[in-house]
N, C-alpha and C positions, 0 to 999 in steps of 0.2 A: 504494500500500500504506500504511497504516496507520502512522504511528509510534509503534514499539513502545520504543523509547532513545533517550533523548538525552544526549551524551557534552559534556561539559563541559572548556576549556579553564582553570587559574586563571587567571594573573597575564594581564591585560590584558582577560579576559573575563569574570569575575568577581572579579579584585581591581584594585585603582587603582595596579599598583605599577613603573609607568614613571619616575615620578622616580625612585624607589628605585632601581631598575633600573640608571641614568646614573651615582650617585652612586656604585654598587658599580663598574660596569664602569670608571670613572673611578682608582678604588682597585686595583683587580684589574691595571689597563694599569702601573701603579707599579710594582707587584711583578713581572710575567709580562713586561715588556721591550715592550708593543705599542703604538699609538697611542692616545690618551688619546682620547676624544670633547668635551673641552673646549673651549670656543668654538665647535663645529661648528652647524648650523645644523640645529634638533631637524626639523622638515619633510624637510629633505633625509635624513636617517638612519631617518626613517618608511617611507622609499620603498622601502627597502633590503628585501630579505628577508633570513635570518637567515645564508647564505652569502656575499652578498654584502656586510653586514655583517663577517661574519669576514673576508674579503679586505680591507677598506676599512681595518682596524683592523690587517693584518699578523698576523692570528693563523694558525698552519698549522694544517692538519687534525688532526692527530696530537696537536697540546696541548689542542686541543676539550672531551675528556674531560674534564681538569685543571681546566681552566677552570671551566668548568661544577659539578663539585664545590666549586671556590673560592667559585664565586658565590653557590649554595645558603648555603652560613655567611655571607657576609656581608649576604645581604638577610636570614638571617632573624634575622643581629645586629640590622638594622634594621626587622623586623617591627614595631612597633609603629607606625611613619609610615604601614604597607601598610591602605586601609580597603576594603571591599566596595565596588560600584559600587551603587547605587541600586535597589531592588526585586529584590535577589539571594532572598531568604528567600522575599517573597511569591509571584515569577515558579515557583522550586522547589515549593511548598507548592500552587500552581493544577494545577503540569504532573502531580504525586504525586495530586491528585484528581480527574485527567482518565485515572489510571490506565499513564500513562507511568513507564518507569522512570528511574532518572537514573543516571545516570556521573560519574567525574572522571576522568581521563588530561593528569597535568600532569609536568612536567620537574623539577616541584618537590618537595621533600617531604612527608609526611602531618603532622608538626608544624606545617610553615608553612601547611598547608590548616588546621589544624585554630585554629590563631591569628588568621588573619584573618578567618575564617567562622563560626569559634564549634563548640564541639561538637556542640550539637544540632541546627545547618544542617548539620554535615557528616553528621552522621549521617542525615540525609536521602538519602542518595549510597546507593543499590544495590552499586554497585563502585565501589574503589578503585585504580587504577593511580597511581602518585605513583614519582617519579624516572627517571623515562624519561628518555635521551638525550637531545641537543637535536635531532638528525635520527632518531631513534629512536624514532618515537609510531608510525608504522604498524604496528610489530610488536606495540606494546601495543593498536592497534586491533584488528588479528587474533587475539589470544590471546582479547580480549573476546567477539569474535564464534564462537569455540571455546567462551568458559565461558559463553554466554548463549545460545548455539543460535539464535539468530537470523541469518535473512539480512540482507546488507548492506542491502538497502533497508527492512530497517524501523528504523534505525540515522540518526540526522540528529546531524554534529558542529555546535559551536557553538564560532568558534573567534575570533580575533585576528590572527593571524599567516598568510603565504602556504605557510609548515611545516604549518599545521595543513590548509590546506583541500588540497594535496599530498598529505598522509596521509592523508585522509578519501578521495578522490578514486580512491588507491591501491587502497583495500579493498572500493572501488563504495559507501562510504556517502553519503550525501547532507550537503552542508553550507550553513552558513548562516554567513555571516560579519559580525561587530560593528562599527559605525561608532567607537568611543569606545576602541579598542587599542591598541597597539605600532604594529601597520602604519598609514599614512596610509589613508583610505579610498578614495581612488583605486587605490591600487596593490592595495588588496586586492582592487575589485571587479573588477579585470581577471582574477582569478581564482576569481570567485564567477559561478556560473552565477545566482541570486536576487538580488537586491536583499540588498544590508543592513541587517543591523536598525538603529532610530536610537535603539531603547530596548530592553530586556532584558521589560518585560513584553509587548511585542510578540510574543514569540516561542511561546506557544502558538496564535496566528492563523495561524504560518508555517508552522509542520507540516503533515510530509504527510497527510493526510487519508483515509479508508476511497474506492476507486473503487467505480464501480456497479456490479462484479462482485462487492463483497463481498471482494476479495483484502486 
């Protein structure tokens, strides 16, 4: 089938913002009582999905939430370090003239989308989902698939994280996972049925494409 959406992850899939990321989570362990990721070895904490992560760090489930609001103010105190990844604008502006729609569904907020991307790439975006949970994106993938009527397969996420390709996986969308994120790229391709992209304008070649029935 055709791809008719493509759902966009920010931070690690369209923005550069993993330092940032360390430097918060590093501030956040200060205040919230967990372990710090200082000195830790940045490969071995790529491996991690974002549960295993929170185990590794001593944060319980239940402060998740907290956290997660914490974090939000503190990366986007440091928005201005966070920069786009390379060919963000042109890759969006190809997939808009091949007639694709676009998405965001990020954990993050629509200010910090809108600072590191610029207004008028964001406004490129069809829909907005912005502050979703950090285990929380399938439910905003399904509310999508509600406001856009679209079946899951004509729906391809584009993600970073082993969260995001989980979620997409959830709601039978099809995903495609980035070399250049959060996760290491081994760890992620063990849960990407595709190959990974190793650039961002790659990804109108990887879409699924019309079959010979025309579906």
């Amino acid at each position: 089938m055709t791809c008719k959406l493509v759902v966009f992850d920010l931070d690690g899939t369209l923005a550069d913002s993993f330092d940032t990321f360390r430097v918060c989570l590093d501030e956040a362990a200060a205040v919230h009582g967990f372990r710090s990721l200082a000195g830790e070895d940045t490969q071995r904490i790529r491996r991690m999905s974002s549960r295993q992560l929170m185990d590794h760090l001593g944060v319980p489930i239940w402060k998740v939430p907290t956290l997660a609001v914490d974090m939000r103010r503190r990366m986007f105190a440091r928005i201005d370090a966070v920069r786009p990844f390379p060919g963000v604008e042109a890759t969006l502006r190809r997939l808009q003239g091949d007639g694709v729609a676009l998405a965001l569904v990020t954990s993050n907020t629509r200010d910090a989308a809108r600072a590191v991307l610029g207004a008028d790439t964001l406004a490129r975006f069809d829909h907005l989902h912005c502050g979703a949970s950090l285990f929380g994106k399938r439910f905003k993938l399904r509310e999508l698939l509600w406001t856009t009527r679209l079946r899951p397969e004509a729906v391809t996420c584009i993600g970073d994280e082993i969260r995001d390709a989980d979620a997409a996986r959830a709601v039978g969308m099809n995903f495609l996972g980035v070399a250049w994120g959060y996760t290491h790229p081994e760890a992620l391709q063990a849960h990407c049925d595709a190959p990974l992209l190793q650039r961002l304008d790659e990804l109108p070649e990887h879409l699924p494409a019309s079959n010979p029935t025309g579906d």
